[in-house]
MIDOSE-1310 file (N, C-alpha, C; in nm, 2 decimals, decimal comma, always signed):
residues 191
xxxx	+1,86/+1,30/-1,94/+1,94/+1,19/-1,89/+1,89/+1,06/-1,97; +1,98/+0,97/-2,02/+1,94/+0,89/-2,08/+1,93/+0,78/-1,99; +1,87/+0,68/-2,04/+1,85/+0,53/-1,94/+1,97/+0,43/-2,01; +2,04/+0,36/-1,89/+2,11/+0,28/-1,91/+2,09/+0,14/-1,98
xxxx	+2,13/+0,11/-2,10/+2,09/-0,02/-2,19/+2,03/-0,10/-2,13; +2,00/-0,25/-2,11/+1,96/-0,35/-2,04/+2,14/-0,45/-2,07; +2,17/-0,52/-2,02/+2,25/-0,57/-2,05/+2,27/-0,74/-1,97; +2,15/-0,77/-1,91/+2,11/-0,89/-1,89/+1,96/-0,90/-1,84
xxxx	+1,96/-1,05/-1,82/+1,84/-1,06/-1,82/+1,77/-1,00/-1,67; +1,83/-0,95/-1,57/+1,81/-0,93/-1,45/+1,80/-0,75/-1,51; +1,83/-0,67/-1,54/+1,83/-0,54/-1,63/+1,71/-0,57/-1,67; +1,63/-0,64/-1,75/+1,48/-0,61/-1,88/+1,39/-0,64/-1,73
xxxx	+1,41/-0,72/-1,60/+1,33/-0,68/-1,48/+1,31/-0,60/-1,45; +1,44/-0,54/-1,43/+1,44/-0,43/-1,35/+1,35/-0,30/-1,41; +1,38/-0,30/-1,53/+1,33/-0,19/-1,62/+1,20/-0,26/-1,61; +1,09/-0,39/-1,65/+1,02/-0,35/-1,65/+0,90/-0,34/-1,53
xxxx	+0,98/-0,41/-1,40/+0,91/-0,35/-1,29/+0,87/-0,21/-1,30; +1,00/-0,11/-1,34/+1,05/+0,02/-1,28/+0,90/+0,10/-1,33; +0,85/+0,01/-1,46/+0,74/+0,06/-1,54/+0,63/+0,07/-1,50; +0,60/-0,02/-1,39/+0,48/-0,08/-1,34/+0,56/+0,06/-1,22
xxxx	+0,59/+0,05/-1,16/+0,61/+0,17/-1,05/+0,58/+0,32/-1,13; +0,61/+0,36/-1,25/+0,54/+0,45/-1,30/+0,44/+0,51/-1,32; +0,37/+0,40/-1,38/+0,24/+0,36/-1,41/+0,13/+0,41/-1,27; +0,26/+0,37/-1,15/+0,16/+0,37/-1,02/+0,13/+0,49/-0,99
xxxx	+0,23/+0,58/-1,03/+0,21/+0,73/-1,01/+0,15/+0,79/-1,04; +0,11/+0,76/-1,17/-0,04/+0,83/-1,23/-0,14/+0,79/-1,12; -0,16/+0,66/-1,09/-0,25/+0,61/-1,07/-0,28/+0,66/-0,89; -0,18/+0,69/-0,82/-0,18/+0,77/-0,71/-0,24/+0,93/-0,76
xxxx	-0,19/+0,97/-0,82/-0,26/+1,11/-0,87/-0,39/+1,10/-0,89; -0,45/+1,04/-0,97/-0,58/+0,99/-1,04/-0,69/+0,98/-0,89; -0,62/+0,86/-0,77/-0,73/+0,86/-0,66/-0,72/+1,05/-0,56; -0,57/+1,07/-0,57/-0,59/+1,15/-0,49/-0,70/+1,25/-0,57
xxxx	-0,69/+1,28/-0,68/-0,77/+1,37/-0,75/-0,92/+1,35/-0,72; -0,96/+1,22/-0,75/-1,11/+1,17/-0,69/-1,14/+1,20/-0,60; -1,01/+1,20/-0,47/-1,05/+1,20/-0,32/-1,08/+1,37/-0,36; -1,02/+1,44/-0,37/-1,05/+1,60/-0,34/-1,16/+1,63/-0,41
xxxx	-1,22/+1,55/-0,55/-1,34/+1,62/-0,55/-1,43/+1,56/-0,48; -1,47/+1,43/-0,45/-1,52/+1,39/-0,32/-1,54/+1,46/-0,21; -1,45/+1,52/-0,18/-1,43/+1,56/-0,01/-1,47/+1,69/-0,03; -1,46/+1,80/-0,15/-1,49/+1,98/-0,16/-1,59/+1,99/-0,24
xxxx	-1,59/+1,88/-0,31/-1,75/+1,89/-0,45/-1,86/+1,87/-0,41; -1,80/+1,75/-0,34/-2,00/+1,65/-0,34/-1,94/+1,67/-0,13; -1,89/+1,69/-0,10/-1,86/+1,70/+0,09/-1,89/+1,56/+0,14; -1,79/+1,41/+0,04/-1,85/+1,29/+0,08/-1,68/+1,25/+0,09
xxxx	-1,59/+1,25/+0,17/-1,51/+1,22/+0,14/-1,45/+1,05/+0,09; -1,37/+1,02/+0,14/-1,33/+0,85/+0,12/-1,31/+0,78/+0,20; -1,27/+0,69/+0,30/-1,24/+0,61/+0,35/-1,09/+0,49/+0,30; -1,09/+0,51/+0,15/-0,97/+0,45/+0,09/-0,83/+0,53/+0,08
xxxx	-0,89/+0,64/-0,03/-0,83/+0,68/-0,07/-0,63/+0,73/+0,01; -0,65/+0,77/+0,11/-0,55/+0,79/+0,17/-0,48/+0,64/+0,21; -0,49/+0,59/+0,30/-0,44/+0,43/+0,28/-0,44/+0,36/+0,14; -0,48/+0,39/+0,00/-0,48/+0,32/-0,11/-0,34/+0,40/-0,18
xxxx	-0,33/+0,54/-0,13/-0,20/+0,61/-0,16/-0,04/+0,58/-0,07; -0,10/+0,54/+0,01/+0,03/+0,52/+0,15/+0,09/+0,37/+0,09; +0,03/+0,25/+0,05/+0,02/+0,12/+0,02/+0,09/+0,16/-0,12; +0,02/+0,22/-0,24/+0,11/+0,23/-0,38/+0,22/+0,27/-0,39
xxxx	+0,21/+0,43/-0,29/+0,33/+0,45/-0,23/+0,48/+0,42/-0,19; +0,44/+0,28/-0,09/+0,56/+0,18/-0,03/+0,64/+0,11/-0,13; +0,51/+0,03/-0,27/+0,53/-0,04/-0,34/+0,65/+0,08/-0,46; +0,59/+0,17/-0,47/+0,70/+0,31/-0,59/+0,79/+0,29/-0,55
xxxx	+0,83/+0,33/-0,39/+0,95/+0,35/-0,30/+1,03/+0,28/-0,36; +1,01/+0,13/-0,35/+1,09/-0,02/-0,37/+1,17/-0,04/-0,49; +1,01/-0,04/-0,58/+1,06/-0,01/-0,73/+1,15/+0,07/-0,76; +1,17/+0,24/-0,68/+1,22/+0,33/-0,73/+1,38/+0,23/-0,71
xxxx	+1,40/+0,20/-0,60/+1,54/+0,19/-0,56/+1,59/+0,08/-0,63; +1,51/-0,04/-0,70/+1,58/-0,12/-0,84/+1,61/-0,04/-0,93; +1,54/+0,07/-0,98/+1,56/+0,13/-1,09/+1,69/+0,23/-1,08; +1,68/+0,26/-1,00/+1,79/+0,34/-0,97/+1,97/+0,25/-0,94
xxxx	+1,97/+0,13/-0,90/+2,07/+0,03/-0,86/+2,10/+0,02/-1,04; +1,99/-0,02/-1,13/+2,01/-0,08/-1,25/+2,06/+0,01/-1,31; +2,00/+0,14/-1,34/+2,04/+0,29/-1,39/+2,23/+0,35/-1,36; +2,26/+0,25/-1,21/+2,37/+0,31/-1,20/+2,38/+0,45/-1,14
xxxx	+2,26/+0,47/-1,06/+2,25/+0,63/-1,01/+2,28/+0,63/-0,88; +2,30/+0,47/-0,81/+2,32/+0,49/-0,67/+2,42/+0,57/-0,62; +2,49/+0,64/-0,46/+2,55/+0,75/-0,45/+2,72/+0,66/-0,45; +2,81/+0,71/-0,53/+2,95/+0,66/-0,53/+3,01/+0,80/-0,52
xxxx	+3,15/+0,81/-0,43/+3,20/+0,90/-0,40/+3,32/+0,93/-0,54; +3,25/+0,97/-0,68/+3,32/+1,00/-0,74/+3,44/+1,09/-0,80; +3,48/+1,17/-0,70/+3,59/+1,26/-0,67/+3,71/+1,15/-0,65; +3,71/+1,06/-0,58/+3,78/+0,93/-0,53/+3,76/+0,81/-0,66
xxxx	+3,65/+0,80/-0,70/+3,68/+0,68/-0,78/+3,70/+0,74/-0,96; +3,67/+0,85/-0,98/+3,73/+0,89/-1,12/+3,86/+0,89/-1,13; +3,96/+0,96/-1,05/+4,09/+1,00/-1,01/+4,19/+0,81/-1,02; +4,11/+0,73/-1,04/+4,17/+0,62/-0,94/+4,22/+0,53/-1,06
xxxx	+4,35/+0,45/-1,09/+4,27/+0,36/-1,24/+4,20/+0,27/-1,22; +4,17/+0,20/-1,31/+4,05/+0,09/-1,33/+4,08/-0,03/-1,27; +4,22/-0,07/-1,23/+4,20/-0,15/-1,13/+4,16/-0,16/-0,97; +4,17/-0,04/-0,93/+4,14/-0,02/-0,83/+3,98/+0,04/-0,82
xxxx	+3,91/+0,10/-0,93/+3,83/+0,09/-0,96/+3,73/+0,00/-0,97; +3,76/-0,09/-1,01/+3,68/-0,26/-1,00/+3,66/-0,31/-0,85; +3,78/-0,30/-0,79/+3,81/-0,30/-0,64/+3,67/-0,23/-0,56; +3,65/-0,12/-0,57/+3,61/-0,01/-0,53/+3,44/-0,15/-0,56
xxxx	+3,44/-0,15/-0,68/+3,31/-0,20/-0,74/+3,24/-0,31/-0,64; +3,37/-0,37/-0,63/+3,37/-0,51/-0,56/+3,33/-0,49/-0,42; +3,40/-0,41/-0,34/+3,33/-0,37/-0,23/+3,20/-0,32/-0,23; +3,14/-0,23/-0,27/+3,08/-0,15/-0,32/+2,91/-0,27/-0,33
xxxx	+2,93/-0,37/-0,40/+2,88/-0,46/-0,47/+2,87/-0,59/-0,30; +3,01/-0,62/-0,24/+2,94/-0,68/-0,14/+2,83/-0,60/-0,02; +2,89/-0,47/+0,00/+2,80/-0,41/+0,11/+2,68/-0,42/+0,04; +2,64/-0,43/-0,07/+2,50/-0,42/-0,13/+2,44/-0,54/-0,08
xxxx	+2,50/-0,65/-0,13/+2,44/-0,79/-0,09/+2,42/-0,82/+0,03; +2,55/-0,78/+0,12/+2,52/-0,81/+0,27/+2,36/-0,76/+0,33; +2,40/-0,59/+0,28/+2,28/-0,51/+0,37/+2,16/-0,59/+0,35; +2,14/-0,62/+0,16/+1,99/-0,67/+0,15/+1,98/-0,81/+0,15
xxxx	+2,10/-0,89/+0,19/+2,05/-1,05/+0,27/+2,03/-0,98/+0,42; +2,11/-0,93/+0,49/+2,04/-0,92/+0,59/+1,88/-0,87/+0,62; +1,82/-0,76/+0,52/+1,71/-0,72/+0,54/+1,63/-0,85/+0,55; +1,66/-0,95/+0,40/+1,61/-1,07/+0,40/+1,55/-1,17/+0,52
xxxx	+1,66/-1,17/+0,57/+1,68/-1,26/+0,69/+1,66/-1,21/+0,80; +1,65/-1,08/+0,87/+1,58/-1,05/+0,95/+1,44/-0,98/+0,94; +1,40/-0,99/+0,82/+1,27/-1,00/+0,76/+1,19/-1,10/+0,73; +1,22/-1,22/+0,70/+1,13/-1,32/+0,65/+1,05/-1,38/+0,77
xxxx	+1,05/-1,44/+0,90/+1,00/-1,45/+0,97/+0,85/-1,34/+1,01; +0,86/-1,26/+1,01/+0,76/-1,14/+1,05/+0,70/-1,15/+0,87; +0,76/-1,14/+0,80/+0,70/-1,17/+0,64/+0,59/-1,24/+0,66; +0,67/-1,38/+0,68/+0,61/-1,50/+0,64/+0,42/-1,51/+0,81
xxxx	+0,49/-1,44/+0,89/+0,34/-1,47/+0,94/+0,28/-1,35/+0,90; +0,30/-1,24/+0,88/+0,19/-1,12/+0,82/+0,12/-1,17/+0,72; +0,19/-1,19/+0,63/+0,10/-1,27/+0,47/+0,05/-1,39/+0,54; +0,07/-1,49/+0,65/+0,03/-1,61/+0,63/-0,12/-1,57/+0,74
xxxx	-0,13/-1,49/+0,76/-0,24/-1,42/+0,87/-0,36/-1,33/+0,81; -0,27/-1,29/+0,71/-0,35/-1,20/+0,61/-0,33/-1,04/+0,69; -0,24/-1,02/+0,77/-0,26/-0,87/+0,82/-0,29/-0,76/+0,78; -0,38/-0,70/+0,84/-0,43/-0,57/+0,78/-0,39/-0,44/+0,86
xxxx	-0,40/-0,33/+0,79/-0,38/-0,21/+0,84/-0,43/-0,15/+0,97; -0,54/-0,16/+1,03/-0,61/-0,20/+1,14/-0,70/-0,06/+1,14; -0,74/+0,02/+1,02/-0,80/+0,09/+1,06/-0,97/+0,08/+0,95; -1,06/+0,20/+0,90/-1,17/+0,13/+0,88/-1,19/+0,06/+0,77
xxxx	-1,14/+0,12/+0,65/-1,10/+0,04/+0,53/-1,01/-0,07/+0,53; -0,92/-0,11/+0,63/-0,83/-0,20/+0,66/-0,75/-0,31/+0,56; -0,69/-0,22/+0,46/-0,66/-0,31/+0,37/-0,51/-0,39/+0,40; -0,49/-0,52/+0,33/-0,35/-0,57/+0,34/-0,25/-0,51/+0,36
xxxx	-0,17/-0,37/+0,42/-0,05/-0,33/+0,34/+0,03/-0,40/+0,40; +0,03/-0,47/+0,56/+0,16/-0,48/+0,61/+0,14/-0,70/+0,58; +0,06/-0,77/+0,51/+0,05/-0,85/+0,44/+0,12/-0,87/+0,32; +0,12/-0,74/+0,28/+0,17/-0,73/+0,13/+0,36/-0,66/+0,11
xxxx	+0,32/-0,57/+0,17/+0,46/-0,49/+0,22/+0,56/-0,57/+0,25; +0,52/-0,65/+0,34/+0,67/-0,69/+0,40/+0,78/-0,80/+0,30; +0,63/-0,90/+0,21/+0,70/-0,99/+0,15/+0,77/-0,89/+0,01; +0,70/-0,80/+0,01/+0,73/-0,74/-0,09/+0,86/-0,65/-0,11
xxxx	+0,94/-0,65/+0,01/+1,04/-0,58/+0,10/+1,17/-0,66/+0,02; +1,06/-0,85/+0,13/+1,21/-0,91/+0,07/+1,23/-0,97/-0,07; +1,13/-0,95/-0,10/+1,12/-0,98/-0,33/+1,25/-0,87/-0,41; +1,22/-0,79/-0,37/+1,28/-0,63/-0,42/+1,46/-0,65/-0,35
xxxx	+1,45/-0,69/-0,22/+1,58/-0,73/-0,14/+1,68/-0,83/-0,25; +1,60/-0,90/-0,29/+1,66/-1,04/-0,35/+1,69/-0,99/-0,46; +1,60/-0,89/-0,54/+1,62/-0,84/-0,64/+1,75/-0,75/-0,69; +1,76/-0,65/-0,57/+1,88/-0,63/-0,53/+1,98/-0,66/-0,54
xxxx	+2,02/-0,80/-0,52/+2,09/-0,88/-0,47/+2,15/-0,92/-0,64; +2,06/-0,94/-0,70/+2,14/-1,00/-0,83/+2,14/-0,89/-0,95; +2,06/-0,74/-0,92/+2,11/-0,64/-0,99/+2,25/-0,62/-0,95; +2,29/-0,60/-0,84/+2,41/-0,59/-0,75/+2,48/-0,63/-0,84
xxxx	+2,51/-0,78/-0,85/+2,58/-0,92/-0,92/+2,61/-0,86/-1,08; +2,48/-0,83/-1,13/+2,46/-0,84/-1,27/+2,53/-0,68/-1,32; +2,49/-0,55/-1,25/+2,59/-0,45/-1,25/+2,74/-0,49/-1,24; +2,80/-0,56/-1,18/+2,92/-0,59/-1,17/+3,00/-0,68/-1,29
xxxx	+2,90/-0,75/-1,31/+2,96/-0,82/-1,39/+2,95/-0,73/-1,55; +2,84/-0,69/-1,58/+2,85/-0,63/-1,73/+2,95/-0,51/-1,67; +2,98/-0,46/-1,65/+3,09/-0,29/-1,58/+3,24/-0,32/-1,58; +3,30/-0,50/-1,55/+3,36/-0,52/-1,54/+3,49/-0,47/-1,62
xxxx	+3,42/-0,51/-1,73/+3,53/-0,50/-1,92/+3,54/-0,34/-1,95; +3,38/-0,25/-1,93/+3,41/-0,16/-1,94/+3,47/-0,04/-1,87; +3,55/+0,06/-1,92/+3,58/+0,17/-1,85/+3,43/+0,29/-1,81; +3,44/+0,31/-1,71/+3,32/+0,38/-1,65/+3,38/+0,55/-1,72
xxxx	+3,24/+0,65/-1,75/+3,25/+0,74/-1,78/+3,29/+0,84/-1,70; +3,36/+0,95/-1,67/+3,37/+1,01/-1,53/+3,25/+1,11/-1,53; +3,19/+1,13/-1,42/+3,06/+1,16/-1,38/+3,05/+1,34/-1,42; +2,99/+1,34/-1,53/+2,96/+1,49/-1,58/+2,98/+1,46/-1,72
xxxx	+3,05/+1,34/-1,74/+3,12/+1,33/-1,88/+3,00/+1,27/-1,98; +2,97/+1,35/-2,10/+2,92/+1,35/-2,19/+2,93/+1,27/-2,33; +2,89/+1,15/-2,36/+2,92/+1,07/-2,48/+2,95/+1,19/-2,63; +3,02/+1,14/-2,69/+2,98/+1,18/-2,82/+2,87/+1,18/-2,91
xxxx	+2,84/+1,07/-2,91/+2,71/+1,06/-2,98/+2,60/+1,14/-2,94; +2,61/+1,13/-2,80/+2,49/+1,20/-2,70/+2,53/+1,35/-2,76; +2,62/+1,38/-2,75/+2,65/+1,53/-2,80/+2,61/+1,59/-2,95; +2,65/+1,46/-3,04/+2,56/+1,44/-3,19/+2,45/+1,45/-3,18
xxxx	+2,41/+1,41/-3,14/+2,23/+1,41/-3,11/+2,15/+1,53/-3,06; +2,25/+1,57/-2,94/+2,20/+1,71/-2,92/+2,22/+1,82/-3,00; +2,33/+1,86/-3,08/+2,37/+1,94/-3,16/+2,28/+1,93/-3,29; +2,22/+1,76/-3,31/+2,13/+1,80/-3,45/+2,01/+1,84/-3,38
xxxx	+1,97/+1,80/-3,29/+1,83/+1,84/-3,21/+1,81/+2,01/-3,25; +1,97/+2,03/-3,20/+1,96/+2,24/-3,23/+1,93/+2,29/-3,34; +2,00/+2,19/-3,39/+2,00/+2,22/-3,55/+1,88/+2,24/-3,65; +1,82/+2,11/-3,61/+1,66/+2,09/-3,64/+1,57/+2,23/-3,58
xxxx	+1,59/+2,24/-3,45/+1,46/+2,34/-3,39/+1,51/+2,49/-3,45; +1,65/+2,51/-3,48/+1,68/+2,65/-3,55/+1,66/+2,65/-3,70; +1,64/+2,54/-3,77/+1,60/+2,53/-3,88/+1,42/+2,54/-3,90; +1,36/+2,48/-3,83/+1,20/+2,49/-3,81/+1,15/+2,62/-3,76
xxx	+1,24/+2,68/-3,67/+1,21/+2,83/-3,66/+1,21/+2,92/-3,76; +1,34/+2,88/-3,85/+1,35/+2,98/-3,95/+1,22/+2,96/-4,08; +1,20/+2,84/-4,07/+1,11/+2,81/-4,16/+0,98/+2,89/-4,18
């Protein structure tokens, strides 16, 4: 699968959050790995490590679902919108594009109050390691919400002009590419 161009400046965010949410994966693997030899090697386990994974965790979640909005991978009932022409298609967009906005101003707005005292309190997880998550989480809920909000916008608007691909459908180029790919690895075998 290839990744969708950038096509504004709200796209090179998206993508480079999406990177930092990557990045976090290793780095979830990495503690959990520490925690198990801790806990079976040396019989000392952690106190972090599980709450440091639940917390990177929330943050991936978030990230995942920009990356996926900007990618274009969100769920559209394409049996109904390939079949359809493109003006009614756009239509479809448009709707499609307000429920987006609505759901995540709403999250917004019946989020920011509980936000704004968790971070302004410093709230912690309440257990022995007690770190920030629900300090950090929440605002972080509605950053990602807003963010939403103008991938929403910014998908709409670059998609506009163009004709969307129907879903299974394969570029040419992409097809070029893979055909020399073959070409290459059957030629290096015979070598």
């Amino acid at each position: 699968m290839y990744e969708v161009k950038p096509k504004s400046p709200i796209d090179y965010i998206s993508l480079a959050i999406s990177r930092v949410g990557l990045f976090l994966v290793s780095v979830i693997v990495a503690i959990m790995f520490y925690e198990v030899v801790m806990r079976y090697f040396f019989e000392k386990p952690t106190l972090w490590v599980n709450e440091m994974s639940l917390w990177i965790g929330g943050f991936i979640y978030l990230l995942a679902g920009l990356y996926v909005l900007q990618q274009r991978g969100h769920i559209r009932i394409t049996l109904l919108y390939d079949i359809v022409p493109r003006n009614v298609q756009r239509l479809f967009d448009v709707i499609s594009t307000i429920c987006i906005c609505i759901f995540a101003f709403m999250v917004i707005m019946g989020g920011l109050n509980e936000a704004v005292q968790k971070y302004g309190r410093w709230e912690t997880f309440g257990t022995a390691w007690d770190p920030p998550i629900p300090a950090t989480m929440k605002p972080a809920i509605l950053i990602v919400s807003g963010l939403i909000i103008l991938q929403a916008i910014a998908n709409l608007i670059a998609d506009w002009k163009e004709t969307p691909m129907p879903e299974g459908f394969v570029e040419d180029d992409v097809v070029g590419e893979l055909r020399d790919s073959y070409r290459d690895t059957i030629t290096d075998r015979h070598d």
